[in-house]
PAFILO-313221 format. One record per residue (C-alpha): x negated, y negated, z; residue in three letters. Coordinates in steps of 0.001 Angstrom, whole numbers. Layout:
BEGIN
+---------+---------+---------+------+
!       X !       Y !       Z ! resn !
+---------+---------+---------+------+
!       X !       Y !       Z !  ALA !
...
+---------+---------+---------+------+
//
This chain:
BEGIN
+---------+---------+---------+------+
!       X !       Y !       Z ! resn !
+---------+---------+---------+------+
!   13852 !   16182 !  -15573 !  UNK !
!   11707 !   13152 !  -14915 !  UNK !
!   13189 !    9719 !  -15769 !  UNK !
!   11921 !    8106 !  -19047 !  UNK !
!    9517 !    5267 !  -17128 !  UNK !
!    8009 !    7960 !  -15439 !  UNK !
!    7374 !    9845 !  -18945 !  UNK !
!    6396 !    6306 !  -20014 !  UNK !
!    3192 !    5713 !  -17100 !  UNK !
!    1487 !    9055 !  -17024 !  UNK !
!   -2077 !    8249 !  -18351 !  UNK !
!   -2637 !   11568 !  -19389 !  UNK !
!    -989 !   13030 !  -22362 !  UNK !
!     869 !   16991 !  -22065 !  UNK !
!   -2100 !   18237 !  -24182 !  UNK !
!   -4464 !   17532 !  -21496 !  UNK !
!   -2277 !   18285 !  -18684 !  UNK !
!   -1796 !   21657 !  -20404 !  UNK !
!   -5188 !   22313 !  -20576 !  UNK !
!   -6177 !   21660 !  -16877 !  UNK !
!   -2795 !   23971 !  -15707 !  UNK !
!   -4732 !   27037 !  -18411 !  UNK !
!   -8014 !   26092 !  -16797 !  UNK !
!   -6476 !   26929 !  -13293 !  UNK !
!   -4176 !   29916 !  -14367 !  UNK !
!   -6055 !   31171 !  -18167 !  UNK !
!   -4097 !   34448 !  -17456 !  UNK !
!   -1121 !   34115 !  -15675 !  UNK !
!   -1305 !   34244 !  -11582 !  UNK !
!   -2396 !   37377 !   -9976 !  UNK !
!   -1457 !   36501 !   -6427 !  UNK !
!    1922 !   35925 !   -7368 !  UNK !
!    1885 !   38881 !  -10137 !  UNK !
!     665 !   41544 !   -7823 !  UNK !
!    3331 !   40549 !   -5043 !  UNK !
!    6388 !   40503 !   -7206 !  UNK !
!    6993 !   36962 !   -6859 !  UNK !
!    6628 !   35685 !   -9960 !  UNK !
!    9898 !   35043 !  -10279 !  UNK !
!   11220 !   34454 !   -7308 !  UNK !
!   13268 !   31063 !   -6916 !  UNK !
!   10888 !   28623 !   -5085 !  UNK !
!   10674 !   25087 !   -3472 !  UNK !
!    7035 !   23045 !   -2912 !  UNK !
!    7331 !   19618 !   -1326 !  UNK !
!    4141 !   17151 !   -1236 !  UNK !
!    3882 !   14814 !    1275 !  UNK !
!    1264 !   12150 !    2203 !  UNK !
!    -957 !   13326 !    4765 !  UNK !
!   -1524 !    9916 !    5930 !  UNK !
!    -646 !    6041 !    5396 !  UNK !
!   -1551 !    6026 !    1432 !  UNK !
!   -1308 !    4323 !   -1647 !  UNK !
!     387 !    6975 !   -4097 !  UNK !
!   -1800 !    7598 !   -7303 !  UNK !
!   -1405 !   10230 !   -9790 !  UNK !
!    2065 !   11172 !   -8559 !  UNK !
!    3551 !   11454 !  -12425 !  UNK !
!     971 !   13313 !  -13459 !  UNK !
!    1031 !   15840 !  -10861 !  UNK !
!    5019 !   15685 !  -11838 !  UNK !
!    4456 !   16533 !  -15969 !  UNK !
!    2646 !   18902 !  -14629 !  UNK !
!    5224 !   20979 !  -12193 !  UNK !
!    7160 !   19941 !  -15510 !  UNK !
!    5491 !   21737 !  -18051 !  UNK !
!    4993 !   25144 !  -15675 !  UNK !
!    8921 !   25000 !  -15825 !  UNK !
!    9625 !   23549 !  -12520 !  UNK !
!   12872 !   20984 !  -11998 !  UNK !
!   11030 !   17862 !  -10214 !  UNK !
!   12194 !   14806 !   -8011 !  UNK !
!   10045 !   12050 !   -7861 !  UNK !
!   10513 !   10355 !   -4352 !  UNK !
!    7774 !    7946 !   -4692 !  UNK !
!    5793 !    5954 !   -7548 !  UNK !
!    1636 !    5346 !   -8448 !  UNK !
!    1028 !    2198 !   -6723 !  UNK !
!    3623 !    2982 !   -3708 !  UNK !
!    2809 !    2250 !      37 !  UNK !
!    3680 !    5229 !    2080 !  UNK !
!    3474 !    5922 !    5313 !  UNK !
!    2214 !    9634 !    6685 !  UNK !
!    4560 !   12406 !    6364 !  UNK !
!    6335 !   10509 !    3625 !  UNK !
!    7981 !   12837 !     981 !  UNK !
!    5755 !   11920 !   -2666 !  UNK !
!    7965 !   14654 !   -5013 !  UNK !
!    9839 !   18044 !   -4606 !  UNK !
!    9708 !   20653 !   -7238 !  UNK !
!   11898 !   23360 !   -7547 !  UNK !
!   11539 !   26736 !   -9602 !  UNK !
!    9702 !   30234 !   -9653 !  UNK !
!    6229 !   31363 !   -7983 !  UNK !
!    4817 !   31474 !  -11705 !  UNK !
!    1758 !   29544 !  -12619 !  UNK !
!    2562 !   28546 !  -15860 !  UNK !
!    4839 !   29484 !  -18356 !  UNK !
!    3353 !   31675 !  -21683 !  UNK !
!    4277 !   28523 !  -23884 !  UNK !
!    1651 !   27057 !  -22473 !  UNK !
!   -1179 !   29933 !  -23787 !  UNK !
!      75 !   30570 !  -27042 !  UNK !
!    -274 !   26652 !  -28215 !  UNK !
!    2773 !   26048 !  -28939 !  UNK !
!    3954 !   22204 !  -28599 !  UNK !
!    4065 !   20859 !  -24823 !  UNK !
!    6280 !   17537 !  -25813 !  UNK !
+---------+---------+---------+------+
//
């Protein structure tokens, strides 16, 4: 669960980080469908692929949030990091999104 400051400086609202995950996935994830791994327990780290100032890093958060993943934030917008840093680890299944997420029902 992200902490409530980082809740607090997304500039984006879960309505319109909703709508760019359904404009990337509108019906569900066939790669991950059609090999069975839908639901299989996964792990995605990002990293900085060079000497950076982070930007963006809640939003991309909410959004690993909202497709049911269990995030750690390991870095903040405005943070100078070097390359290779770790920016946030997500934990969770191969799945897209979740169907919450097409049916309209409330994102928070």
């Amino acid at each position: 669960m992200l902490s409530i400051w980082t809740r607090r400086m997304t500039m984006l609202h879960d309505e319109e980080l909703a709508r760019i995950l359904l404009d990337d996935c509108p019906y569900s994830d066939p790669t991950t469908e059609g090999l069975g791994i839908a639901a299989v327990p996964a792990v995605a780290t990002l990293t900085a692929r060079g000497d950076m100032v982070v930007c963006g890093i809640e939003e991309a958060a909410r959004m690993f949030e909202l497709s049911g993943g269990n995030v750690r934030l390991a870095a903040r917008s405005g943070d100078l990091v070097a390359a290779g840093a770790l920016l946030l680890e997500v934990s969770g299944t191969g799945r897209c999104h979740p169907p919450h997420l097409q049916d309209g029902a409330d994102t928070g």
